[in-house]
ROPA-514424 format. One line per 5 residues: number of its first residue (from 0); their letters; for each residue x, y, z of N, C-alpha, C. Coordinates in steps of 0.02 Angstrom, whole numbers. Atoms other than C-alpha are relative to their C-alpha. Layout:
BEGIN
NUM) A) X:Y:Z:X:Y:Z:X:Y:Z ~ ...
This chain:
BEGIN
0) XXXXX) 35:-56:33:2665:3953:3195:-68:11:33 ~ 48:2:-10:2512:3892:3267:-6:48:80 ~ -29:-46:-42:2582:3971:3424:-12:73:16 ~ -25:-71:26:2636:4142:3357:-70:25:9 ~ 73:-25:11:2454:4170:3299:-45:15:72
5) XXXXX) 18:-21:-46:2392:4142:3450:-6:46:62 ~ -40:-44:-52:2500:4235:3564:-28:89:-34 ~ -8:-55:39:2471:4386:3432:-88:10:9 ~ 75:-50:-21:2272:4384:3471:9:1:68 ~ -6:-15:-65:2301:4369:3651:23:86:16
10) XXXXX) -29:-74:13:2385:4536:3624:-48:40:-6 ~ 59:-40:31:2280:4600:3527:-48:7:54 ~ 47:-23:-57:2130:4576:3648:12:43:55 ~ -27:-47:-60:2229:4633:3805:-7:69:-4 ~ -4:-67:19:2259:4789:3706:-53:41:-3
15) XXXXX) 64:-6:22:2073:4797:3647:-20:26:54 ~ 28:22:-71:2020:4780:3847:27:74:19 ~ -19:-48:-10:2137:4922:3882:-24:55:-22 ~ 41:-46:29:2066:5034:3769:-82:38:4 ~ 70:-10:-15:1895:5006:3799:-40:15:64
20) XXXXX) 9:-22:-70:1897:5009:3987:8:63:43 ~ -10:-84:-2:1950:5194:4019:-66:16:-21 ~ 58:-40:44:1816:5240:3897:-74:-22:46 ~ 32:14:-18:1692:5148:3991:-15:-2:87 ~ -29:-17:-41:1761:5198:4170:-10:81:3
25) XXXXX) 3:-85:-11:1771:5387:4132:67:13:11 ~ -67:-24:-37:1962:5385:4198:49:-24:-33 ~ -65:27:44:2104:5370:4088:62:-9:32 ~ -70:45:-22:2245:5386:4197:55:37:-45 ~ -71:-15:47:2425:5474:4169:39:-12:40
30) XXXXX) -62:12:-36:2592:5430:4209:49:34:-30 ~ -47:-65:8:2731:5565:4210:87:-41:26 ~ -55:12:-1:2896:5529:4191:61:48:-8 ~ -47:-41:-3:3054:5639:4238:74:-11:12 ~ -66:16:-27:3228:5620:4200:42:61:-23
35) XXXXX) -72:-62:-8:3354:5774:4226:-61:64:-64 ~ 58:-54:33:3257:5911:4091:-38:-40:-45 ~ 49:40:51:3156:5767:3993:-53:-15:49 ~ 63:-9:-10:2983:5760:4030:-36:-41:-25 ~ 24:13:19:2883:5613:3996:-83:2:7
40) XXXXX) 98:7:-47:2671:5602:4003:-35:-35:-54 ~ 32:54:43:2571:5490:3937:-66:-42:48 ~ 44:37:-33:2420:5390:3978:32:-77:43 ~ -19:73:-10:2422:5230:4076:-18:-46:-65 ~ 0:44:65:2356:5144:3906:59:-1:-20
45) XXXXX) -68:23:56:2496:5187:3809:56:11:44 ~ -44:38:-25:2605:5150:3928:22:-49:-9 ~ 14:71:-3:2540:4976:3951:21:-37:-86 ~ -17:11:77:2531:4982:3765:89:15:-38 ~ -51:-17:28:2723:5026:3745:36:-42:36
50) XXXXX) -47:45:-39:2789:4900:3878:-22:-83:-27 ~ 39:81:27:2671:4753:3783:62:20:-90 ~ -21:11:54:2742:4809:3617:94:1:9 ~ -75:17:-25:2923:4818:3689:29:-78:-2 ~ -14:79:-39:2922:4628:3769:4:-20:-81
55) XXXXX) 9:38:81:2854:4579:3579:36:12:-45 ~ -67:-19:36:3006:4670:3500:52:-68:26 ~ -44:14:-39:3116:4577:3633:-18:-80:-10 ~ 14:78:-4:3037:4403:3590:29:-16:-87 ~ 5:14:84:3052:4436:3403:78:-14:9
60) XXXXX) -82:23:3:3244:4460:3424:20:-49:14 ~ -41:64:-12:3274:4315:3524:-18:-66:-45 ~ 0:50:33:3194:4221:3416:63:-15:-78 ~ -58:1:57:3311:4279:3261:48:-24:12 ~ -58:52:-35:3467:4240:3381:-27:-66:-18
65) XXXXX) 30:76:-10:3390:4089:3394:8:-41:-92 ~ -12:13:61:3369:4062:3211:84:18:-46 ~ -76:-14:29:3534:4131:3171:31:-69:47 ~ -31:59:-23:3604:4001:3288:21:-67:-21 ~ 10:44:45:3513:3885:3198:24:-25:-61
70) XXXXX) -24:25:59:3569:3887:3030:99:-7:0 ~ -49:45:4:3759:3859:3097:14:-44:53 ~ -3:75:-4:3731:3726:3191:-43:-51:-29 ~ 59:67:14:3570:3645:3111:-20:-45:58 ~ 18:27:-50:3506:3608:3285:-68:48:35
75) XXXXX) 80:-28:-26:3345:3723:3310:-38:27:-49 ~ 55:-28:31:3175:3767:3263:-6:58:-26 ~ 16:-81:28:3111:3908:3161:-78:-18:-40 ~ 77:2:8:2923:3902:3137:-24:-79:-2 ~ 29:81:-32:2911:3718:3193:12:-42:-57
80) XXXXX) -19:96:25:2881:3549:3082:51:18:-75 ~ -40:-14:54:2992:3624:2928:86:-36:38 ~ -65:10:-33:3158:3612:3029:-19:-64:45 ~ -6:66:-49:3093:3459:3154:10:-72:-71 ~ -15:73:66:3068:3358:2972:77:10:-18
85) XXXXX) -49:19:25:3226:3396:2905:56:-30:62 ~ -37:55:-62:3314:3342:3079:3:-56:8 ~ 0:90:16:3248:3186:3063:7:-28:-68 ~ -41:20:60:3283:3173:2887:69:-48:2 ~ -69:-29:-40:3472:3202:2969:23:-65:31
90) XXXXX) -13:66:-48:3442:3067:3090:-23:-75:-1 ~ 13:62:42:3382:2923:2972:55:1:-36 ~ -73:6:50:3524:2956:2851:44:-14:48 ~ -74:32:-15:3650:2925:2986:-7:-33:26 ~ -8:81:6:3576:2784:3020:14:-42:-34
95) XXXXX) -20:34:57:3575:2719:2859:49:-2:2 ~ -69:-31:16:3749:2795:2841:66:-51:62 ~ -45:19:-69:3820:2713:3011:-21:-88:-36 ~ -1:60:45:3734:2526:2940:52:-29:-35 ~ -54:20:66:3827:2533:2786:79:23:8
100) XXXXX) -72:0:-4:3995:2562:2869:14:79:-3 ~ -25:-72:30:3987:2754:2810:19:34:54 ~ -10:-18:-65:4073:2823:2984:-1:83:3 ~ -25:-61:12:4104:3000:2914:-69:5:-17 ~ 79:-5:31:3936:3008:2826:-21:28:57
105) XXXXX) 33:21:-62:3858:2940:2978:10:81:49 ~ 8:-50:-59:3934:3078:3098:-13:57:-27 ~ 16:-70:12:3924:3225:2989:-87:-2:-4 ~ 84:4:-19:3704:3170:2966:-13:30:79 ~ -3:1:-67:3707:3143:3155:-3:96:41
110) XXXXX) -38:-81:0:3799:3334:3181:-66:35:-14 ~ 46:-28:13:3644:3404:3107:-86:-33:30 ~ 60:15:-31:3515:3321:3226:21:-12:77 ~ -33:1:-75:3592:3368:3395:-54:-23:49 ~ 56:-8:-53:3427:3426:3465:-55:-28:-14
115) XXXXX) 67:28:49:3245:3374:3429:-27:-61:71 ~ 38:52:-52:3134:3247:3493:19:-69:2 ~ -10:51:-3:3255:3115:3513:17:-48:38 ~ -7:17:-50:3268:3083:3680:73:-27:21 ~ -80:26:2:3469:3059:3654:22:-54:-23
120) XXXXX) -39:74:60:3470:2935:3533:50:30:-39 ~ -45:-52:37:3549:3053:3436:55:-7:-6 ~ -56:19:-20:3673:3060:3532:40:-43:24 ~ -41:71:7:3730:2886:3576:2:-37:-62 ~ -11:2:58:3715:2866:3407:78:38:-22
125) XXXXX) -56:-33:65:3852:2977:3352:50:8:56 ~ -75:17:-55:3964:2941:3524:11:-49:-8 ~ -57:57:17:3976:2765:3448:22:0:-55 ~ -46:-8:66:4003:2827:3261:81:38:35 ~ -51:-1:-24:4148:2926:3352:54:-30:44
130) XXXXX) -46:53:-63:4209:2802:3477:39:-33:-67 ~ -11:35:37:4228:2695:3315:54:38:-58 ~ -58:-31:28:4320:2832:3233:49:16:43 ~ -83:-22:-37:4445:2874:3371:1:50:30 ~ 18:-58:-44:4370:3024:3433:-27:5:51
135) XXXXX) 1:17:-79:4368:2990:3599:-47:46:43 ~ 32:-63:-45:4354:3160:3675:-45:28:-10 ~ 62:-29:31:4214:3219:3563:-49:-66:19 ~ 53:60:-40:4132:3037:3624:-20:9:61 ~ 29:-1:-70:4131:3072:3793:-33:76:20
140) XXXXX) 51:-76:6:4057:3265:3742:-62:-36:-2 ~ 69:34:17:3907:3159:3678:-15:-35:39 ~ 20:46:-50:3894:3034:3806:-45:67:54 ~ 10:-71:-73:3890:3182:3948:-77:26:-16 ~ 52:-50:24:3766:3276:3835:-60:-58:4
145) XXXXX) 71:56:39:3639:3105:3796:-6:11:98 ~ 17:43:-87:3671:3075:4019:-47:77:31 ~ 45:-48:-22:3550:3242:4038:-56:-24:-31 ~ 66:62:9:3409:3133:3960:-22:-33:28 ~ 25:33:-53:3311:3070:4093:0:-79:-48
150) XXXXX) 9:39:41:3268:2925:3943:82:-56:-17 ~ -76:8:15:3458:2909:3897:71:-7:50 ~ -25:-5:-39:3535:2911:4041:56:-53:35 ~ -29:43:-31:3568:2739:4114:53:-42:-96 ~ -56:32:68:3636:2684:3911:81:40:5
155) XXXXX) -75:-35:15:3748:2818:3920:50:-10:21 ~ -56:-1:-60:3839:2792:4064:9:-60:-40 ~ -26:75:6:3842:2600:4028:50:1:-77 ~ -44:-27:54:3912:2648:3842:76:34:51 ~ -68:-40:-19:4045:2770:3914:26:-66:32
160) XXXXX) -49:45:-36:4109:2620:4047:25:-57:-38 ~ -22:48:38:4106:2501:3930:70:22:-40 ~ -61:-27:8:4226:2599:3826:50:20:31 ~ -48:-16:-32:4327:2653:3969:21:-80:16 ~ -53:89:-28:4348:2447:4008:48:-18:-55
165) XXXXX) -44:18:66:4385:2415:3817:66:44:-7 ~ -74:-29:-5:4526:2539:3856:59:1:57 ~ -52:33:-41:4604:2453:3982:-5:65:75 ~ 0:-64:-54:4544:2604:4118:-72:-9:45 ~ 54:20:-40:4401:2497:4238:-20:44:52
170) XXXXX) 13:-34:-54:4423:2632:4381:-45:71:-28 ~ 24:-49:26:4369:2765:4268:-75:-15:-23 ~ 71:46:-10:4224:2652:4217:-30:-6:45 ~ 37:-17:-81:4178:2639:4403:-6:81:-9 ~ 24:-67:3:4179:2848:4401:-77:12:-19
175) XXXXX) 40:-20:49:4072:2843:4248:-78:-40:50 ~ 46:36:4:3951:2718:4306:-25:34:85 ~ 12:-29:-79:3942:2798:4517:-27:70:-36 ~ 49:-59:-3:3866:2954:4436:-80:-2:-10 ~ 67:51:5:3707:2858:4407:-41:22:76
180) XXXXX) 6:5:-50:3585:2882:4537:-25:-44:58 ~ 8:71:-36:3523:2754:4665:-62:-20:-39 ~ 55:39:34:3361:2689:4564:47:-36:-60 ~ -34:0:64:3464:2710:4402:69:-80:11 ~ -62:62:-17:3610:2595:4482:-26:-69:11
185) XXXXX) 32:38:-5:3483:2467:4507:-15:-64:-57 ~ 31:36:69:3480:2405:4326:63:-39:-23 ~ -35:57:34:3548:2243:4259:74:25:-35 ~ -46:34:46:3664:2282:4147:76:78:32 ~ -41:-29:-45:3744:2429:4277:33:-62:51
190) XXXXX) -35:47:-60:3768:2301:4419:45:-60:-46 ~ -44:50:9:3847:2175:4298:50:28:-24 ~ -93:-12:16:3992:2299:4236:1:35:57 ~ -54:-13:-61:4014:2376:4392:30:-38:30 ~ -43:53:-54:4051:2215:4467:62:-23:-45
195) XXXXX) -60:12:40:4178:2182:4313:43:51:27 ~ -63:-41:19:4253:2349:4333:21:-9:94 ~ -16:7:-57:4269:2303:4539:43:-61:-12 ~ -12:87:13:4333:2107:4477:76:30:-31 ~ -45:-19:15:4452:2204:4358:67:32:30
200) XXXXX) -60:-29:-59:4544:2316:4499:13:-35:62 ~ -9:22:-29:4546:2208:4598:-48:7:91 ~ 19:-14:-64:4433:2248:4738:-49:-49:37 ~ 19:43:-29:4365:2089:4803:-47:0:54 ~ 30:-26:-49:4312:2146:4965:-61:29:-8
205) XXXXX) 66:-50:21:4181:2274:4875:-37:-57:-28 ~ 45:56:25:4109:2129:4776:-31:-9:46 ~ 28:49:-31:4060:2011:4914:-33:55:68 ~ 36:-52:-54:3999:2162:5033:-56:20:-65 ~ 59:1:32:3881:2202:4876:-43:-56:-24
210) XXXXX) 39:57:25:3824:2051:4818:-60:-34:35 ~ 98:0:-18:3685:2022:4937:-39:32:-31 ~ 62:-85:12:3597:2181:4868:21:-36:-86 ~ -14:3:84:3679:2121:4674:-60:-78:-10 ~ 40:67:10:3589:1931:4698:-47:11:-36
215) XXXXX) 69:-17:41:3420:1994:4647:-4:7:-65 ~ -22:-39:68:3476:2080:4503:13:-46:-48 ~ -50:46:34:3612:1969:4442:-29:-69:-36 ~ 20:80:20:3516:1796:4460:59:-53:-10 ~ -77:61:16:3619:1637:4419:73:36:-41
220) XXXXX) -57:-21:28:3743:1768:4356:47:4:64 ~ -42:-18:-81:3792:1792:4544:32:-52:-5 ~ -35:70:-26:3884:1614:4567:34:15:-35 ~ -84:-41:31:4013:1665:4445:20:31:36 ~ -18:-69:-11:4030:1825:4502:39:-27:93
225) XXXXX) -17:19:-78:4047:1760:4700:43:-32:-14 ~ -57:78:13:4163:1601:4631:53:78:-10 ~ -72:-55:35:4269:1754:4544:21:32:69 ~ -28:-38:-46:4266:1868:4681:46:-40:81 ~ -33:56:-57:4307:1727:4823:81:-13:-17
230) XXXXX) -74:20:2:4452:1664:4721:41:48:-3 ~ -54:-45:9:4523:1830:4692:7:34:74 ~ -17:-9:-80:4522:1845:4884:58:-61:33 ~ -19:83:-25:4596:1668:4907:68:-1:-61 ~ -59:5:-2:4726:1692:4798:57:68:6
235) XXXXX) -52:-42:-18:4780:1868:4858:28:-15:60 ~ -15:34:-51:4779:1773:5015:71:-29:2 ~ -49:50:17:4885:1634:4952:80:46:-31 ~ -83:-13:17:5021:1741:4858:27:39:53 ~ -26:-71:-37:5045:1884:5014:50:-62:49
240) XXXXX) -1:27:-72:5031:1731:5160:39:-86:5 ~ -15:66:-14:5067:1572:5092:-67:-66:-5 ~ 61:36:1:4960:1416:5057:-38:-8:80 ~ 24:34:-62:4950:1358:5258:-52:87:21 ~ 22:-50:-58:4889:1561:5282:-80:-15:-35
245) XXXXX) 83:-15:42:4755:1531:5134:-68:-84:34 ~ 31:42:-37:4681:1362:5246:-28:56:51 ~ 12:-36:-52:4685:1462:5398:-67:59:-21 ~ 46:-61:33:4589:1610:5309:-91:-33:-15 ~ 55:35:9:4441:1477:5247:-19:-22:61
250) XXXXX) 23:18:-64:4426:1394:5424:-38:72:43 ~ 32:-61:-54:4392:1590:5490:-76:22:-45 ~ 76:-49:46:4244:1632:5365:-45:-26:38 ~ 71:36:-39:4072:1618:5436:-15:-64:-44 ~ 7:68:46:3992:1458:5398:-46:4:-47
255) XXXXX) 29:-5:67:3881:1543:5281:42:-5:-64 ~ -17:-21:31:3988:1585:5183:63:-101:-22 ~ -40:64:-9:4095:1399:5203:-44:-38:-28 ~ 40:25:30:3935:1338:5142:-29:-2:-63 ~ 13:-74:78:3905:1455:4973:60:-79:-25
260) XXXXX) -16:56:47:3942:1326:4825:58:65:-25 ~ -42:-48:48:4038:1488:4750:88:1:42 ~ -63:14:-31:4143:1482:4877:50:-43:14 ~ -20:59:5:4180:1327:4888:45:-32:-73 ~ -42:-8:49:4237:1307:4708:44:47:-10
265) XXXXX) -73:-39:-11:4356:1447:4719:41:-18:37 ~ -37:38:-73:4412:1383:4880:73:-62:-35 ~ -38:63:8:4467:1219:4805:36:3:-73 ~ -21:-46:46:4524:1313:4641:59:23:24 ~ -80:-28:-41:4647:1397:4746:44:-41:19
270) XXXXX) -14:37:-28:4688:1245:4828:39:-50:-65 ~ -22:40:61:4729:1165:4653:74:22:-33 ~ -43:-55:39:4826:1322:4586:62:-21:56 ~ -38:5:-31:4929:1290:4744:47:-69:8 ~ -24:57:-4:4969:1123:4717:-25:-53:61
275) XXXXX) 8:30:-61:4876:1043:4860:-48:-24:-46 ~ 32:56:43:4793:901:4763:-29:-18:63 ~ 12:36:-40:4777:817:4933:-79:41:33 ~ 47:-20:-31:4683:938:5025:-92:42:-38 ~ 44:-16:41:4581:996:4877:-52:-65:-40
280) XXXXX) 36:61:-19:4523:802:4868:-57:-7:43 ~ 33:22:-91:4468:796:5040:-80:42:8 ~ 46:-58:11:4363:958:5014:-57:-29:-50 ~ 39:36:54:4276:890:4855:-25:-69:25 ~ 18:76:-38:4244:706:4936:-60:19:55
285) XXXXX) 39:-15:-74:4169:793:5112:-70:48:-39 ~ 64:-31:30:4042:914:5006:-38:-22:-52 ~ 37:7:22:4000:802:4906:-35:-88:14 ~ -2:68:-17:3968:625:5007:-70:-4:-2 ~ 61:-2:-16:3778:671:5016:-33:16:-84
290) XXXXX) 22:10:76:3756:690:4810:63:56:-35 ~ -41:-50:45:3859:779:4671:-18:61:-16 ~ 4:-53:-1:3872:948:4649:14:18:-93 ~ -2:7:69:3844:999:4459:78:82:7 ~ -62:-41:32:3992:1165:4488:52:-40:36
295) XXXXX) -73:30:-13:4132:1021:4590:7:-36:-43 ~ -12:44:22:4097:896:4496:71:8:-69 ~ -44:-3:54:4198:931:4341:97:31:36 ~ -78:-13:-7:4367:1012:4451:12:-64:19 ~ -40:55:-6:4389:828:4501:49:-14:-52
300) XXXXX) -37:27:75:4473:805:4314:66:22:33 ~ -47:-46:5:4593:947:4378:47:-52:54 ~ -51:33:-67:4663:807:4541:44:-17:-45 ~ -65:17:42:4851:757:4498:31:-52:71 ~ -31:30:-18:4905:614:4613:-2:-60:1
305) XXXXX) -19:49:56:4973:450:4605:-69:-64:27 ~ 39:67:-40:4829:362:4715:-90:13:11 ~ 72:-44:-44:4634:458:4728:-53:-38:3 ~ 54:39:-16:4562:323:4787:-57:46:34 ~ 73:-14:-9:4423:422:4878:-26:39:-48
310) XXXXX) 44:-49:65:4376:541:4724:-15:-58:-50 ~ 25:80:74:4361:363:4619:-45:-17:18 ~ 47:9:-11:4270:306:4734:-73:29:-6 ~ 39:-43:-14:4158:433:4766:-53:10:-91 ~ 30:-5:68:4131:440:4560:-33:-64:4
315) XXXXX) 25:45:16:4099:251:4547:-60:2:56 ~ 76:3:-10:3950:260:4671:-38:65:-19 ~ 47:-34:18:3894:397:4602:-22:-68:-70 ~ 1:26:70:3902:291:4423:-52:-69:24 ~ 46:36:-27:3803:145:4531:-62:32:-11
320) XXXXX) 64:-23:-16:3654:254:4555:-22:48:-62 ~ 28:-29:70:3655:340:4377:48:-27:-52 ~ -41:39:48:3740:216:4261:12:46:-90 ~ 2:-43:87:3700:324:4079:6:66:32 ~ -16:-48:4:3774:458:4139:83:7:-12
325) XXXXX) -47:4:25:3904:499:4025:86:40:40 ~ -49:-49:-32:3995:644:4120:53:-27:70 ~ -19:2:-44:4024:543:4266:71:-63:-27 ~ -71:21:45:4136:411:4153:36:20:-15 ~ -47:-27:28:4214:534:4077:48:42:62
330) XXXXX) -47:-24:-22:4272:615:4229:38:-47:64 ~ -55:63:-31:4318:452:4304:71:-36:-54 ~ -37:9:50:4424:422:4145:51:53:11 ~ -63:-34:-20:4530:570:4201:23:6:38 ~ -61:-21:-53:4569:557:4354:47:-69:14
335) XXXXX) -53:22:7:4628:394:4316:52:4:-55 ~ -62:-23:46:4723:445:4177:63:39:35 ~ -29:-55:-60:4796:597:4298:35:-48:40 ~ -41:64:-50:4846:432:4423:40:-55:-25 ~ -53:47:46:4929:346:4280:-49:-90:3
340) XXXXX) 21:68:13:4796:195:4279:-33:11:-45 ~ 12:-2:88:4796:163:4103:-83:-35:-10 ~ 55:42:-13:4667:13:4122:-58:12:20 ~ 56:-26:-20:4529:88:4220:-22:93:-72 ~ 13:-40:35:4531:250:4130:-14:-15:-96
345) XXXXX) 7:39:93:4535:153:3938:-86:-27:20 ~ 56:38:15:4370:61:3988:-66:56:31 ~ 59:-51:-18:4275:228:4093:8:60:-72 ~ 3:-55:62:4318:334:3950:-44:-40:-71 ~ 48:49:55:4252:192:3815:-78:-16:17
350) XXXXX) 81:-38:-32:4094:210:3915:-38:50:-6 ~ 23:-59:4:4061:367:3913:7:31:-91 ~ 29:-16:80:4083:384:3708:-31:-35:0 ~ 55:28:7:3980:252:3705:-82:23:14 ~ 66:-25:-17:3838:357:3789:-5:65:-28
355) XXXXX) 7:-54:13:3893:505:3721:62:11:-42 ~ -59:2:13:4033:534:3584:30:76:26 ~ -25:-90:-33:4137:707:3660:67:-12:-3 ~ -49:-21:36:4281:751:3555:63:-1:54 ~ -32:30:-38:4360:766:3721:45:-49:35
360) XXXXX) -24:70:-23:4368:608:3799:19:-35:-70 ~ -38:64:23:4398:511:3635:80:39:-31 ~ -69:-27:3:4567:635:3613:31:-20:84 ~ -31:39:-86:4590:572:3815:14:-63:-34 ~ 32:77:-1:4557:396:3736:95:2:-45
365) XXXXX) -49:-18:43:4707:430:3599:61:24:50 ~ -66:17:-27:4830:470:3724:7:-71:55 ~ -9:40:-37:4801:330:3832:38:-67:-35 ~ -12:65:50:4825:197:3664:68:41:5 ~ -65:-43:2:4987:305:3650:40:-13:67
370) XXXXX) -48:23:-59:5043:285:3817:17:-76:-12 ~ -13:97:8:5005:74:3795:22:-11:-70 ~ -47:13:78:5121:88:3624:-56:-27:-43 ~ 31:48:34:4953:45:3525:-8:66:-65 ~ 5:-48:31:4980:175:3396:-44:6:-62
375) XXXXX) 56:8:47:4842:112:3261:-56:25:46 ~ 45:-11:-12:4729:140:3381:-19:73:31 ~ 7:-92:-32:4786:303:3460:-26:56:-67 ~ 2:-13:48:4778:347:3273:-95:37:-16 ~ 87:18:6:4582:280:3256:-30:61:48
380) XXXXX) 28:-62:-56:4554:400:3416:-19:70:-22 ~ 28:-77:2:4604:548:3352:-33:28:-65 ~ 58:-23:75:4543:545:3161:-89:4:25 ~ 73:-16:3:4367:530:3267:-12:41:50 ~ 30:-57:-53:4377:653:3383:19:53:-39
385) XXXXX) 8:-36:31:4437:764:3248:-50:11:-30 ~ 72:-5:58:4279:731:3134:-50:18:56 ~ 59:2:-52:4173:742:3297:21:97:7 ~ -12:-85:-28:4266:936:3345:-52:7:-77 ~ 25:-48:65:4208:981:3149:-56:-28:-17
């Protein structure tokens, strides 16, 4: 309103100026106008004065459109904070309304606070009351509409992909999330579902060609992400070529990359899945003869043969040089369990509850009394590794 007023003395003066300047000039000025036998004449004032009061006809209308617009959608102004309060009225109630479960509530509030100063909350607001109702296609109207929000922009997308993963459609998720632009693609919680929705289709290759540039970002989230993407190289390897092609394939990588802990646990992951106990030993023993590695250590449990003397070893001097460490009992307790030596594994596993009780090992402990027919005691095992899980 405060506006209006203004604009309306600006007028006014202009008009004033016009009037008074002729008079004070001596020269008024005419402009003649001729079309076919009509004859117009007139001063330049009221000219000026008929093309100013024209525009101000032509502003009034659009504003009525405008207001007519308004009252059927309930999405624009009409003399300012009257209509911006009840918008937000609009868009507190379907919050409340969305809270308390009310989904219908929620979107019809929402519906009536399209526009306004909400920087597209608005609208990811009422593309997840509809996601949640089933209205898909009217979700991804609202998404689209919030991703013209400089503010709203990077949620939106990440909303939309997310829902395109939860619907089993990751490539479409990549779409959603590549319209982003290069600053925008830069942000955490973009680089960690694009690399899902790349992990999901399978594209391996794209991972580990981004993941230099993702490291930064990612942080200790990368070593997953590299372990994932490695093995899902290593075992498309393995099912196309064969285990001897998926050796061959590790011997050709650079030795950066032969060096990468991520890789390395996938590596020998693959090597497990394949049944090569032996050579997935050897691997684990050689990377780790210079100290233990906190992501191999634990696939030792996974060895299965009947003799691993060097992975026993390799545990018991570790267990020399850090005796109260429970983990390393316990996963010397399985791999002789795994080798069928009852005896060693009964007294490293009774060690390791001793430093630490883990529901785990004393259900390891319970099949071992079970294997040596001591069934009171396999008994005793598992009533306390049950009370220990709860």
């Amino acid at each position: 309103m405060r506006r209006l007023i203004v604009l309306i003395l600006l007028i006014a003066a202009a008009l004033a100026a016009l009037l008074v300047a002729p008079q004070v000039i001596g020269e008024k000025g005419y402009v003649l106008i001729s079309m076919g036998s009509t004859v117009i004449e007139m001063t330049v004032v009221s000219l000026v004065i008929c093309i100013v009061l024209g525009l101000l006809g032509l502003w009034f209308v659009w504003r009525i459109v405008s207001w007519l617009k308004g009252v059927f959608t309930g999405s624009r102004q009409w003399f300012g904070s009257r209509s911006k309060r009840k918008r937000q009225r609009y868009y507190y109630k379907g919050i409340q309304a969305f809270a308390a479960g009310n989904l219908e509530e929620a979107n019809k509030a929402f519906g009536h606070a399209l526009d306004g100063e909400f920087e597209g909350t608005n609208l990811l607001l009422q593309a997840q009351v509809n996601n949640e109702l089933g209205n898909w296609e009217r979700t991804e109207q609202l998404l689209n509409h919030a991703a013209d929000y400089e503010q709203a922009r990077v949620a939106a997308r990440v909303m939309q992909a997310r829902m395109l993963v939860a619907q089993n459609k990751p490539q479409q998720a990549l779409e959603a999330l590549n319209q982003l632009g290069e600053e925008d693609s830069k942000a955490r919680s973009v680089v960690a579902l694009k690399a899902e929705c790349l992990a999901q289709t399978g594209q391996w290759q794209q991972i580990q060609h981004e993941l230099p540039h993702w490291r930064r970002v990612l942080k200790k989230d990368a070593v997953p992400l590299a372990q994932r993407a490695a093995k899902g190289k290593f075992a498309e390897v393995a099912s196309k070529q064969g285990a001897n092609a998926l050796k061959q394939y590790w011997q050709e990588l650079p030795r950066k990359q032969r060096n990468d802990i991520a890789f390395q646990a996938a590596y020998v992951d693959q090597l497990i899945e394949q049944g090569m106990h032996h050579d997935a030993q050897d691997c684990l023993v050689d990377w780790q003869k210079d100290g233990l590695k906190d992501e191999l250590v634990p696939m030792l449990r996974r060895l299965r043969m009947p003799n691993p003397a060097p992975a026993i070893q390799l545990m018991e001097k570790a267990i020399k040089q850090d005796s109260m460490n429970p983990q390393y009992y316990s996963v010397l307790g399985q791999l002789a369990f795994n080798a069928g030596d009852l005896s060693l594994a009964e007294r490293a596993l009774m060690k390791a509850i001793k430093l630490k009780e883990d529901p785990a090992d004393l259900m390891l402990l319970a099949e071992v009394s079970e294997r040596q027919n001591d069934n009171s005691k396999a008994l005793a095992f598992y009533k306390q590794g049950m009370s220990a899980v709860s």
